[in-house]
C-alpha positions, -999 to 999 in steps of 0.1 A, spaced: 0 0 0 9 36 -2 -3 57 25 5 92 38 20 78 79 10 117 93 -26 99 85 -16 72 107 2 97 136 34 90 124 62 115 112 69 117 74 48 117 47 41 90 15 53 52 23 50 20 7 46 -11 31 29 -46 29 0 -54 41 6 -85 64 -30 -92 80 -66 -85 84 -78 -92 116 -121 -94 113 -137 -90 147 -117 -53 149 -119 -47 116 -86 -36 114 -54 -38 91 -11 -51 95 12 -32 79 44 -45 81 64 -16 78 97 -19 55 113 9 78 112 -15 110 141 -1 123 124 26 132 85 16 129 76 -18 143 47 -37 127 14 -18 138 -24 -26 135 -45 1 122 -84 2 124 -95 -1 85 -116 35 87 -82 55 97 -60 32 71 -84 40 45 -80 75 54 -43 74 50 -51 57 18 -71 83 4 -47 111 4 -34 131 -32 6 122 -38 26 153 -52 47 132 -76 25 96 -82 31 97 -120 65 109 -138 85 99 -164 103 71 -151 135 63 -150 140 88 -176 131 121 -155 156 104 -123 185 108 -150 176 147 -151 180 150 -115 220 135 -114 246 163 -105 253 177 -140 276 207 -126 310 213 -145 321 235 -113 314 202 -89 290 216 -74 260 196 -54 226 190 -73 204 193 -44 173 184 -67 179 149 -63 177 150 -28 161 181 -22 168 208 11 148 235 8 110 239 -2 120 253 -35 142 224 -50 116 203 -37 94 221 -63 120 225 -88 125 187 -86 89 178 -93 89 201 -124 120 185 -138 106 154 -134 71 164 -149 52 152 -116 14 150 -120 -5 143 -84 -24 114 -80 -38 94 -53 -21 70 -32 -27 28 -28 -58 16 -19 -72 -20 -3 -102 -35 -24 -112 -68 -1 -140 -91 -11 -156 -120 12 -154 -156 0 
């Protein structure tokens, strides 16, 4: 799935995980979060995953990998390219525009009963 973890009262923003249970009677999800170095494994009730879920992603459709290649440090003075891993707000918007972002939403669950 791709959720937004501030959804979820974590810190950060968009983050894939797996999805490693469903657990019926509290209707309620496992996500098995990749970063479990720093977020264990944690149940989430369906309504506020769904929430998470439902969020619009800045970036979820680009030119890929094509547009990453833009964002390499292309300096002759040997200088850093921040736009590939953006500091400030305003190469985090230059970034998106080299890489021809268009917003989306993020994952979602569909379940159906046997």
């Amino acid at each position: 799935i791709n959720y937004h973890r501030q959804g979820l009262g974590q810190v950060g923003g968009g983050h894939f995980s797996p999805l490693g249970s469903y657990h019926p009677p509290t209707d309620s999800f496992l996500i098995m979060d990749v970063a479990k170095y720093k977020y264990p494994p944690v149940w989430v009730g369906a309504a506020t995953l769904f929430s998470s879920l439902s969020t619009l992603e800045n970036c979820a459709h680009y030119d890929y990998p094509k547009a990453q290649e833009r964002l390499v440090d292309n300096k002759s003075d040997g200088s850093t390219n921040h736009l590939f891993n953006p500091l400030t707000a305003d190469e985090y918007v230059q970034s998106l525009n080299v890489l021809g972002c268009e917003a989306g939403y993020r994952g979602y669950v569909i379940l159906k009963k046997k």
